[in-house]
MIPAFI-300853 format. One line per 10 residues: number of its first residue (from 1); their letters; for each residue z, y, x of N, C-alpha, C, O, CB. Coordinates in steps of 0.2 Angstrom, whole numbers. Glycine has a CB too. Layout:
! residues N
NUM) A) Z,Y,X,Z,Y,X,Z,Y,X,Z,Y,X,Z,Y,X; ...
//
This chain:
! residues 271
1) XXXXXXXXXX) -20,150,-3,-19,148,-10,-14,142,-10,-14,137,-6,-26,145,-12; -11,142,-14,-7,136,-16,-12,128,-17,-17,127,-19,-3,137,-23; -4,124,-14,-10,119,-15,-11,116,-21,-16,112,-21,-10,114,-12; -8,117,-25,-9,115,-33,-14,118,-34,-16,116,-40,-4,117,-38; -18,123,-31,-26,127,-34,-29,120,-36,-27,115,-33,-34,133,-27; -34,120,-42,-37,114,-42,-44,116,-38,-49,113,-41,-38,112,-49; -45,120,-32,-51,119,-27,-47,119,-19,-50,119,-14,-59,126,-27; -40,119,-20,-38,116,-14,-34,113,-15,-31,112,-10,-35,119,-10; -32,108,-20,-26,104,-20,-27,95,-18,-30,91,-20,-25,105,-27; -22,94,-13,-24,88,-10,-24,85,-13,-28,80,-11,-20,86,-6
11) XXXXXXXXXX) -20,84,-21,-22,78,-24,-29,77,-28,-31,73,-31,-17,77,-28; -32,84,-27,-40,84,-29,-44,83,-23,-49,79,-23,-42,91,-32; -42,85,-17,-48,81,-14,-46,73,-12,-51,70,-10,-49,85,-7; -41,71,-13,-42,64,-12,-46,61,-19,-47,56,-17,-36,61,-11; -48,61,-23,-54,61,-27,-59,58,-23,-62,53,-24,-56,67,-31; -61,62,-19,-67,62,-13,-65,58,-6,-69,58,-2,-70,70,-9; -60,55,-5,-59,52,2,-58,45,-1,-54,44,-5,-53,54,8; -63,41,4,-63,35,2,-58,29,2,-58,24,-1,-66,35,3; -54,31,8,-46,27,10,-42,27,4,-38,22,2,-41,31,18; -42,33,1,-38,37,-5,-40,35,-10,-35,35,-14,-38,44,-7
21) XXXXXXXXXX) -47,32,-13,-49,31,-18,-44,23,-22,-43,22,-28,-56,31,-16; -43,20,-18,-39,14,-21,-33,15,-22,-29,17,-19,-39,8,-18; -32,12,-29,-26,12,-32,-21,6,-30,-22,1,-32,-28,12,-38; -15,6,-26,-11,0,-25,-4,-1,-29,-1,4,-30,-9,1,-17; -2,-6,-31,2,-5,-36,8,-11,-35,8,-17,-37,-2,-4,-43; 13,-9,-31,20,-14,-32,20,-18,-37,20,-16,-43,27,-11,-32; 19,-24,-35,19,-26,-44,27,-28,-46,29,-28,-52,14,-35,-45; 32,-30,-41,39,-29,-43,44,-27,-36,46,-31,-31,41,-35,-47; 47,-20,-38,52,-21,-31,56,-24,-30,58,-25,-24,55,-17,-30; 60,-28,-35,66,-32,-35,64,-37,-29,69,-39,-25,67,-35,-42
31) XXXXXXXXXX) 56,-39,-30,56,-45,-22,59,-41,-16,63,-44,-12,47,-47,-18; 58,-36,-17,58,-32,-8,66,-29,-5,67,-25,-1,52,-24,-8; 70,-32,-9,77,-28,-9,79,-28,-2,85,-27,-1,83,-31,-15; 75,-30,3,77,-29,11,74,-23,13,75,-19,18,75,-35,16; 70,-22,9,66,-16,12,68,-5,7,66,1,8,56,-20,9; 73,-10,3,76,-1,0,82,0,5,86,-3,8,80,-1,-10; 78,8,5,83,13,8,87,14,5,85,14,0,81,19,9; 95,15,6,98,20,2,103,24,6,108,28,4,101,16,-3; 100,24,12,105,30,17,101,37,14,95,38,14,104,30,28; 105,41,11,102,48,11,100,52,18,100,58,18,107,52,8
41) XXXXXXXXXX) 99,49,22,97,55,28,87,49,30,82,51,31,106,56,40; 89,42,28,83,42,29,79,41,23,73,42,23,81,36,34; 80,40,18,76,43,10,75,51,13,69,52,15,83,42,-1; 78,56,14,74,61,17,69,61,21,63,64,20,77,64,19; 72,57,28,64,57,32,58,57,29,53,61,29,63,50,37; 59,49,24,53,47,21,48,52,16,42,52,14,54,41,18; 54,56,13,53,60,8,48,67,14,43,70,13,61,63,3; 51,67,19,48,72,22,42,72,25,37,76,25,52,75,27; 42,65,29,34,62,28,29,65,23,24,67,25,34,56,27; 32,64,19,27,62,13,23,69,12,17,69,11,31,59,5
51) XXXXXXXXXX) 28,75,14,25,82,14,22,84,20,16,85,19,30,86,12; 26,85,27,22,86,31,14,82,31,9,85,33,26,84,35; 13,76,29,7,74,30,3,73,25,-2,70,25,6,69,34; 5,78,18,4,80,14,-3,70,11,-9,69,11,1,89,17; 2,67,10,0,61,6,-4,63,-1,-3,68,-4,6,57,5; -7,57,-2,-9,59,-9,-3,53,-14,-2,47,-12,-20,57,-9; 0,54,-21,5,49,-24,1,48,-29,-2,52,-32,12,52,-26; 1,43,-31,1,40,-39,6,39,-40,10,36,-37,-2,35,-41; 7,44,-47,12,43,-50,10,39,-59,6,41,-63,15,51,-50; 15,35,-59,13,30,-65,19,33,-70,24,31,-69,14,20,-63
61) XXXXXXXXXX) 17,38,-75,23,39,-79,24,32,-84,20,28,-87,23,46,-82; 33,32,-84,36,25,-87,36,20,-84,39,15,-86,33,23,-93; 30,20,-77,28,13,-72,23,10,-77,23,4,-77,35,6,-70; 17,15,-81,14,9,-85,8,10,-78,9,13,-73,11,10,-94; 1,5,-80,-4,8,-75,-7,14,-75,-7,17,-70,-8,6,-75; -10,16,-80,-11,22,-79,-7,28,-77,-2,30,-79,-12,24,-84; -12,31,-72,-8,35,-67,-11,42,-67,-16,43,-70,-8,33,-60; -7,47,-62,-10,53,-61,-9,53,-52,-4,51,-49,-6,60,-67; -13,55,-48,-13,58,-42,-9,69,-43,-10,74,-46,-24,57,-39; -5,63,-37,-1,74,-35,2,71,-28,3,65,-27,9,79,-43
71) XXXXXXXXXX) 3,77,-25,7,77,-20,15,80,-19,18,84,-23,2,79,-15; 16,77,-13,23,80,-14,23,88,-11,20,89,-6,28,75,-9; 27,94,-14,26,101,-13,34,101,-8,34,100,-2,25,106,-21; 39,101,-12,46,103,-7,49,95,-8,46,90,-11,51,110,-11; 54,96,-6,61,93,-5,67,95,-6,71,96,0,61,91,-1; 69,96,-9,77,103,-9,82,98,-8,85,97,-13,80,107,-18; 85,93,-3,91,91,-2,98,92,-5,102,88,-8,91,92,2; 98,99,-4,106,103,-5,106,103,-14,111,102,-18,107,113,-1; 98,104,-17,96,106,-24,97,98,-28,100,97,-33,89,108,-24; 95,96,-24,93,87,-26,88,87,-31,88,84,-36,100,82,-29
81) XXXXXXXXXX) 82,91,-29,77,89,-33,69,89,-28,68,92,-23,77,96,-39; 65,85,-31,58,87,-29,55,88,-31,55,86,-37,56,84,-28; 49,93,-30,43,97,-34,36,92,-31,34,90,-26,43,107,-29; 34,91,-35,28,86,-37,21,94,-40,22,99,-44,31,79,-47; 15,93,-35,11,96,-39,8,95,-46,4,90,-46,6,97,-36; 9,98,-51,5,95,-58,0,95,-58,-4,98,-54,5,98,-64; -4,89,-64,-10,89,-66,-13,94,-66,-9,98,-68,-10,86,-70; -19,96,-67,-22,101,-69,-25,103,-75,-27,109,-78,-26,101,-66; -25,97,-77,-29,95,-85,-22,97,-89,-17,96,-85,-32,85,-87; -21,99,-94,-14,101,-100,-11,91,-103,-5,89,-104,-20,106,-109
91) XXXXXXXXXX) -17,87,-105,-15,82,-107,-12,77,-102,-7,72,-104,-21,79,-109; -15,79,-96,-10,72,-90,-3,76,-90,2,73,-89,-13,71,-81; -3,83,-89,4,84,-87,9,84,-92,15,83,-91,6,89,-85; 5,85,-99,12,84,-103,13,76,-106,18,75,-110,12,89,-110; 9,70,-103,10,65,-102,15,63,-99,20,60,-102,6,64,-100; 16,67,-91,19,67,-87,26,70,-87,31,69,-83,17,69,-84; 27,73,-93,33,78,-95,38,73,-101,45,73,-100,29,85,-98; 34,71,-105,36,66,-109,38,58,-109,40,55,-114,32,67,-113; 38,56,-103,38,50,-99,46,51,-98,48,56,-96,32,50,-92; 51,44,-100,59,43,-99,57,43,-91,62,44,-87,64,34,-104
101) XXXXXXXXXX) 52,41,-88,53,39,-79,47,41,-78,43,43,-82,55,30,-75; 47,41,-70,42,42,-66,41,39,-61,46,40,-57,40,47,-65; 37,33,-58,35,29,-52,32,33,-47,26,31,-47,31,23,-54; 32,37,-43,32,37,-37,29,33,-32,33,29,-30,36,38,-35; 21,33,-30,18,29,-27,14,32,-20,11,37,-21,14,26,-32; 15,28,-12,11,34,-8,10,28,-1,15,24,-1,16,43,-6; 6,29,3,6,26,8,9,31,14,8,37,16,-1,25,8; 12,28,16,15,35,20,14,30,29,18,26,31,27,39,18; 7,32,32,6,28,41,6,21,40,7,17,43,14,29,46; 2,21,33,0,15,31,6,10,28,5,4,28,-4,12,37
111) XXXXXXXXXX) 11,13,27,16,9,25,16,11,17,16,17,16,24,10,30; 17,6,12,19,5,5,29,10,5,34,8,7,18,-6,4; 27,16,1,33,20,0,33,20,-8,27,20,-10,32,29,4; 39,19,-11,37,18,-18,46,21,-22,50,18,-18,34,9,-20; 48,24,-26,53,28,-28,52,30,-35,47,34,-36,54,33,-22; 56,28,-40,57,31,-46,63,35,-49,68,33,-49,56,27,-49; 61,41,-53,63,47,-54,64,47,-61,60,45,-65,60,52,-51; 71,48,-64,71,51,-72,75,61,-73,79,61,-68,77,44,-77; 75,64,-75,68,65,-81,66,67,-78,69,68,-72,67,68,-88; 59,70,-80,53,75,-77,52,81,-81,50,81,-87,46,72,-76
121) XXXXXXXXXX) 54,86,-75,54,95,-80,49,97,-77,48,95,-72,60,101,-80; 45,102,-80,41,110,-77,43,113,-73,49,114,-73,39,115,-81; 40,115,-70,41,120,-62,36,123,-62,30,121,-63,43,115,-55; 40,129,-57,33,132,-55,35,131,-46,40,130,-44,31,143,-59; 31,131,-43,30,132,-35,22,138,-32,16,138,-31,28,120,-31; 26,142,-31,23,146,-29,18,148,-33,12,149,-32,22,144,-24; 20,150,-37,16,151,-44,13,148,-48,10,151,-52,11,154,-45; 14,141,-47,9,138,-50,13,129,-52,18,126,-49,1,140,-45; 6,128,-59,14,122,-62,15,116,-57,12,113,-53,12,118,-70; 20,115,-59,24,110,-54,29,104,-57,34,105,-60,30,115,-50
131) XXXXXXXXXX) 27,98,-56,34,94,-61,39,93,-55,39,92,-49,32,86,-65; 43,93,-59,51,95,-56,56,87,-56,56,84,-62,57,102,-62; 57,84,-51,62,76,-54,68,78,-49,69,82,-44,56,65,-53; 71,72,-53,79,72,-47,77,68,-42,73,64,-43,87,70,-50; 82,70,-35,82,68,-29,81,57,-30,84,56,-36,91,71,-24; 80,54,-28,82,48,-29,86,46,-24,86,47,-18,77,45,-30; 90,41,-28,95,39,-25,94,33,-19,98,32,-15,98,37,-30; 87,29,-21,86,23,-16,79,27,-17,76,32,-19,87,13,-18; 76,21,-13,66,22,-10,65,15,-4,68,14,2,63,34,-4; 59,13,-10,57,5,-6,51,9,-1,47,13,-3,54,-3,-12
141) XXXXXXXXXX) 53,6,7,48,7,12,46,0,11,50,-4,9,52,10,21; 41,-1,12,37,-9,11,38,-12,19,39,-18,18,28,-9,9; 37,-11,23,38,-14,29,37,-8,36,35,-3,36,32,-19,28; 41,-12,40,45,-7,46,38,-13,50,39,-19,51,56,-8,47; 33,-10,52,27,-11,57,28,-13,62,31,-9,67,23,-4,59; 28,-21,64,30,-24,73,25,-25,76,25,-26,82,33,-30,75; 19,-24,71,12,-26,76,6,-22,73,5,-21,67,9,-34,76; 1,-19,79,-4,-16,77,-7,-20,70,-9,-26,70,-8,-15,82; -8,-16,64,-13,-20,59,-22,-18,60,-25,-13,61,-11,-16,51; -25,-23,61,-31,-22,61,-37,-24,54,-38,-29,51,-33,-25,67
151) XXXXXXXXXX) -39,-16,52,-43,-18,45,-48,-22,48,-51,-21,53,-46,-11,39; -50,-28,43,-56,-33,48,-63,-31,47,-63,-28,42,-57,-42,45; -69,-31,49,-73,-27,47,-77,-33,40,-76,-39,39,-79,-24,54; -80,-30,37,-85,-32,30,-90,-35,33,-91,-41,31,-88,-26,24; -93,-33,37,-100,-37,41,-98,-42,43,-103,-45,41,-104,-35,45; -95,-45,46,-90,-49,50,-85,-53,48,-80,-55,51,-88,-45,54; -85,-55,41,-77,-56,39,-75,-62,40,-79,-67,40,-75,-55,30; -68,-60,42,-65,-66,43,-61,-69,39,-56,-65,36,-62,-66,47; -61,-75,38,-58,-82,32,-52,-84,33,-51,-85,39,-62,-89,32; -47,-86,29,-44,-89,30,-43,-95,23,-43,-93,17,-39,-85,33
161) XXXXXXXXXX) -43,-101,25,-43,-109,17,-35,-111,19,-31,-114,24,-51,-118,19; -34,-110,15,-26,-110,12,-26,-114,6,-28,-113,0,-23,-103,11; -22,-118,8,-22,-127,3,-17,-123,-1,-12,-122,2,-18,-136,8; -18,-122,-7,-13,-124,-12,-10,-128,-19,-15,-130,-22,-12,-121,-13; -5,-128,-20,-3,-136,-24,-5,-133,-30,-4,-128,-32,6,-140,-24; -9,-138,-33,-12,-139,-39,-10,-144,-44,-14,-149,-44,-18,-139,-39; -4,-143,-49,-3,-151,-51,0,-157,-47,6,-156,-45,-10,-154,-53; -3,-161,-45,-3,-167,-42,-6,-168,-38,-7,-174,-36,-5,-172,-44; -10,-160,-35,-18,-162,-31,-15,-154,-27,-12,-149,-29,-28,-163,-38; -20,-155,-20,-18,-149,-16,-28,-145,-18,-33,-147,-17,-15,-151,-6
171) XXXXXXXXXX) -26,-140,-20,-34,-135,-20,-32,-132,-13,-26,-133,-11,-35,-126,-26; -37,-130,-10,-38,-127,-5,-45,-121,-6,-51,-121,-7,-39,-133,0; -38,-115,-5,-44,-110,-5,-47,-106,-2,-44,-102,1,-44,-108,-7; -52,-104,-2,-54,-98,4,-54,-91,2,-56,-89,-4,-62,-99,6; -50,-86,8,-47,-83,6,-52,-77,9,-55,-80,13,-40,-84,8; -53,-70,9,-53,-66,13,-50,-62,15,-47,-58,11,-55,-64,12; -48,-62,23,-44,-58,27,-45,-50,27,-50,-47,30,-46,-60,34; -40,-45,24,-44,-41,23,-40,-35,31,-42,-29,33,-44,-38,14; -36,-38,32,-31,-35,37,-27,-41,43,-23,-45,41,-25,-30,32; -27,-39,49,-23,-44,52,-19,-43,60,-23,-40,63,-26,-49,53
181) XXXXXXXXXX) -14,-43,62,-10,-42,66,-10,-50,71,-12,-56,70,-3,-40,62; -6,-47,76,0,-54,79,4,-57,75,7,-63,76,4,-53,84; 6,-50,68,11,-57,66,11,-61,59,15,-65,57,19,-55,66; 4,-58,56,1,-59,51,-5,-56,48,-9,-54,51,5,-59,47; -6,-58,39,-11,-56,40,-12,-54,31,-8,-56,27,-14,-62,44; -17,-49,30,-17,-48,22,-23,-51,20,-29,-49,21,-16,-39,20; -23,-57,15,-28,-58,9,-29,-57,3,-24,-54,0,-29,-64,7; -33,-57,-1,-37,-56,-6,-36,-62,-8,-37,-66,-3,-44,-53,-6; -35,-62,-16,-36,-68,-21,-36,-66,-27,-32,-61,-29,-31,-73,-21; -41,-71,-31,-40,-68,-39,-33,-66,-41,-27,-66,-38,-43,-74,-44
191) XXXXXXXXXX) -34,-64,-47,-26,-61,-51,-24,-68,-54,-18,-70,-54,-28,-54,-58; -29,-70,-55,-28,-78,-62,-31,-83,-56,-34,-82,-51,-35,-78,-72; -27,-89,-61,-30,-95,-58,-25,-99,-54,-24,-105,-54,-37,-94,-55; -22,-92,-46,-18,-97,-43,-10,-94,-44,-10,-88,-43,-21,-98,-34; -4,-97,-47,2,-97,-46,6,-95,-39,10,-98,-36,4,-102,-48; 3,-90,-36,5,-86,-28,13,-82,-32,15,-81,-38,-4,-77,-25; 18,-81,-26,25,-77,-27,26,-78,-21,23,-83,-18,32,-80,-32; 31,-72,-18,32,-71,-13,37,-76,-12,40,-79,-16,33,-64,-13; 39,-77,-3,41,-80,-1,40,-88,-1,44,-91,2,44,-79,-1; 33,-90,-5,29,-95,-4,27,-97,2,28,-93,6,24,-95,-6
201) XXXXXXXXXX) 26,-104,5,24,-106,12,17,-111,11,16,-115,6,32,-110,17; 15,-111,14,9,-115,15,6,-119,22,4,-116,27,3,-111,14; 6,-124,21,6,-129,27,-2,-131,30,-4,-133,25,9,-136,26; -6,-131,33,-9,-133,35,-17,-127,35,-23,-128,33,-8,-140,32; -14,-120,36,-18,-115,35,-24,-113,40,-22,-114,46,-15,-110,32; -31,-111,38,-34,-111,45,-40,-106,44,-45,-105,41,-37,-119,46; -36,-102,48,-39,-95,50,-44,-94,54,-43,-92,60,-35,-92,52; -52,-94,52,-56,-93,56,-59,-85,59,-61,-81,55,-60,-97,53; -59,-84,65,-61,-77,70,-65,-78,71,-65,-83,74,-60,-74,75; -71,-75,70,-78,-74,70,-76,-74,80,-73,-71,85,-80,-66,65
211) XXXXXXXXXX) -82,-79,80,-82,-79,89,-77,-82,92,-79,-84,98,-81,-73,93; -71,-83,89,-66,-86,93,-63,-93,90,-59,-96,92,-60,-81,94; -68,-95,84,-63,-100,81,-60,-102,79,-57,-97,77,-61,-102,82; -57,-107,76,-50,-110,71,-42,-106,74,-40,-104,79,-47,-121,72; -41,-105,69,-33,-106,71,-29,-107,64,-30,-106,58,-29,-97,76; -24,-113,69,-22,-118,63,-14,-114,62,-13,-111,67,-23,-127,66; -9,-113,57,-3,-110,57,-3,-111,49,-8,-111,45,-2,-102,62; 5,-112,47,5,-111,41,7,-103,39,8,-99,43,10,-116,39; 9,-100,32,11,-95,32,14,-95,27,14,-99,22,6,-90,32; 17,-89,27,23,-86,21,21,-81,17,18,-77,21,31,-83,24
221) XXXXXXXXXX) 21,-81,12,20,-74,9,27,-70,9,33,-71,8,17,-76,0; 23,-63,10,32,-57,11,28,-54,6,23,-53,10,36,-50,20; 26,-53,2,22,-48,-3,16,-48,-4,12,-50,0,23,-42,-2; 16,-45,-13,11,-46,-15,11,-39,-20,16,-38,-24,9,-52,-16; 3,-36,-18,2,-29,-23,-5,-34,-27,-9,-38,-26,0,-20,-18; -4,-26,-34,-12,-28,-35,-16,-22,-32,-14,-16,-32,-14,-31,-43; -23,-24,-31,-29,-18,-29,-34,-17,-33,-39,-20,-33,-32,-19,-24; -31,-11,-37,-38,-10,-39,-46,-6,-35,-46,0,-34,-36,-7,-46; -50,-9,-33,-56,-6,-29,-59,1,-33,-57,3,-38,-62,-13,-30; -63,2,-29,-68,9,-32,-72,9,-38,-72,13,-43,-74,11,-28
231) XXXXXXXXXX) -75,1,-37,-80,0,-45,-75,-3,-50,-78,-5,-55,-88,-7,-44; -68,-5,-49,-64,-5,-54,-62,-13,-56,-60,-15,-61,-66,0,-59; -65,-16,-50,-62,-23,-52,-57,-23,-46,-56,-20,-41,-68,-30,-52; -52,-30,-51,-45,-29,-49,-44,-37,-47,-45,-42,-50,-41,-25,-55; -41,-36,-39,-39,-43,-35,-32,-41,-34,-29,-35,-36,-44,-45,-26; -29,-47,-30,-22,-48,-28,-22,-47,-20,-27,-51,-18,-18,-56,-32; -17,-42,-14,-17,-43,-10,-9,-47,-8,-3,-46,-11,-20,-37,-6; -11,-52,-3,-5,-57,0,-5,-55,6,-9,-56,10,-5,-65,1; 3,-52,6,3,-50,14,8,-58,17,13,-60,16,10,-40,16; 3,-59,20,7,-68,25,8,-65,30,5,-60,33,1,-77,29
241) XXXXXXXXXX) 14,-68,32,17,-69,41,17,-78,42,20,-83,40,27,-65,42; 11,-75,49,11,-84,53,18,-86,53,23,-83,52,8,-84,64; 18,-94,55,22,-97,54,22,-101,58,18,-105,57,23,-98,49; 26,-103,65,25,-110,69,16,-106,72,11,-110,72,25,-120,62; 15,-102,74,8,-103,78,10,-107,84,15,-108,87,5,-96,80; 2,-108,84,1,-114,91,2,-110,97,2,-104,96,-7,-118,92; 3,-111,103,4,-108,109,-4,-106,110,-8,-110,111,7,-112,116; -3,-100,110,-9,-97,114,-14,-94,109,-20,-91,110,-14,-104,118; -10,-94,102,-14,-92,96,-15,-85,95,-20,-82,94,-11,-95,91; -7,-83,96,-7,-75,96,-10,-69,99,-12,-64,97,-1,-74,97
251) XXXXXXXXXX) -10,-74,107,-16,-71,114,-22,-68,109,-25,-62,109,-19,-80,122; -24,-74,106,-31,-74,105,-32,-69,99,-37,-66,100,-33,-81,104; -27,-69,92,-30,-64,89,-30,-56,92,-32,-52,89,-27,-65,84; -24,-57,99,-25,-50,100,-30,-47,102,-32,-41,102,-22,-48,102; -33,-55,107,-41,-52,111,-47,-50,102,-51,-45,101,-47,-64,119; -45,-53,99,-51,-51,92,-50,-44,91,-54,-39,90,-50,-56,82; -44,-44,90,-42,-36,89,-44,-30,91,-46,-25,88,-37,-35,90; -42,-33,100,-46,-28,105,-53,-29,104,-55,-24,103,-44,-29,112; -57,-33,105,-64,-35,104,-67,-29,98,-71,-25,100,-64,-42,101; -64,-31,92,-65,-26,87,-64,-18,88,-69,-15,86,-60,-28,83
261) XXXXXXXXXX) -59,-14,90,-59,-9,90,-62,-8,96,-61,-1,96,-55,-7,89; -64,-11,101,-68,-8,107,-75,-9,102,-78,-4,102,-68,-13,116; -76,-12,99,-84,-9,96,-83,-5,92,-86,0,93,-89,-15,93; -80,-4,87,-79,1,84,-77,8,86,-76,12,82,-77,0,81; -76,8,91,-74,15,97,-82,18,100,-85,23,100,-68,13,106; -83,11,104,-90,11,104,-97,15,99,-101,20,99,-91,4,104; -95,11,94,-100,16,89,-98,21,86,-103,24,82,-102,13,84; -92,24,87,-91,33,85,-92,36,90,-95,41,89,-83,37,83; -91,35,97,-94,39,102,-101,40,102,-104,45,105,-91,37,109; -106,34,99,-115,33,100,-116,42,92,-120,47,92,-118,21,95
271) X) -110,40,88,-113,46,81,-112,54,84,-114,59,81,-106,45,73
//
């Protein structure tokens, strides 16, 4: 069956997987302009990613929030078009049809893939409906991966209080860690309240590992999405990269790391 069936279609069963369930959303590419492709042989790779491992996309027509889930079906190079599976409902697709653009949204190996397309026509792919856009010309990859990322666990979480300038006066806030590496790290912060932008730096930040202690380093912000959650409330994630770590600092978050996934290996081999 095709995968556009709506009882096989990947972008219906992601509905049910819960990695898939959150919505992530660039809040502007213009920060990231080190990170757009525009060689046409690697905007293909990414594009072919996206199908071989059959990704789930949000697509935001016009880039407003409201979105629809489809996946990518072909890639015609020589055609210069892409085939998107359609909605299944009549009202989202011709949503989708009537839209001057379309935002292209997908995690492709955990990396933030994001590419907008004008116009959007009907198609069919293998019988069945299909929205049609042109090749794009660029496609932001979000970051090129130098260190294992480790999601931190919820029972266990780890903090990080990050002083920031308030007025005349420094707040200091506590942050949750929701991802971290050797060479940084991703937090959660409200939407409102703190004046965060990328490439911000923060001095005197202090990152606590469950078991192992402080570690003191400042950090940079390289990006920031917003997230909307399952029950539909909505935080800001800050991807920081350490800055100046102390000697002996990086050793240590890799021993947490390993620490961490030797117990969580541990407990899928017990299931």
């Amino acid at each position: 069956m095709s995968p556009s069936s709506p009882t096989e279609s990947p972008a219906s069963d992601a509905m049910a997987v819960k990695n898939d369930s959150n919505r992530i959303e660039l809040l502007d590419a213009d920060n990231f302009s080190e990170y757009v492709l525009r060689d046409p042989l690697e905007v293909a790779a990414v594009l072919s990613g996206l199908i071989q491992q059959r990704c789930i996309v949000s697509a935001h027509p016009d880039g407003k929030r409201n979105f629809l889930l489809t996946s990518l079906l072909a890639a015609d190079r020589s055609g210069a078009t892409l085939v998107f599976d359609a909605p299944g409902d009549e009202l989202s697709r011709q949503r989708a049809l009537e839209a001057n653009s379309i935002t292209f949204s997908a995690l492709l190996e955990k990396i933030k893939v994001q590419f907008t397309c004008t116009p959007v026509s009907p198609g069919v792919h293998e019988g069945h409906a299909a929205l049609v856009v042109p090749w794009p010309e660029k496609l932001l990859r979000l970051q090129r991966r130098e260190y294992f990322r480790l999601i931190t666990p919820v029972a266990h979480s780890v903090t990080c209080n990050i002083p920031v300038p308030a007025d005349e006066s420094v707040r200091t806030f506590e942050a949750r860690v929701v991802d971290i590496s050797g060479g940084g790290i991703g937090v959660l912060v409200p939407p409102r309240g703190l004046a965060l932008s990328p490439d911000m730096v923060f001095d005197g930040c202090s990152l606590l590992l469950p078991e192992f202690g402080d570690i003191s380093t400042r950090l940079k912000i390289r990006n920031m999405f917003q997230v909307t959650n399952r029950n539909g409330m909505t935080m800001m994630r800050a991807g920081c990269q350490f800055v100046d770590l102390p000697r002996g600092a990086e050793n240590t978050i890799q021993k947490y790391i390993l620490k961490i996934e030797r117990e969580r290996n541990a407990r899928s081999r017990r299931l």
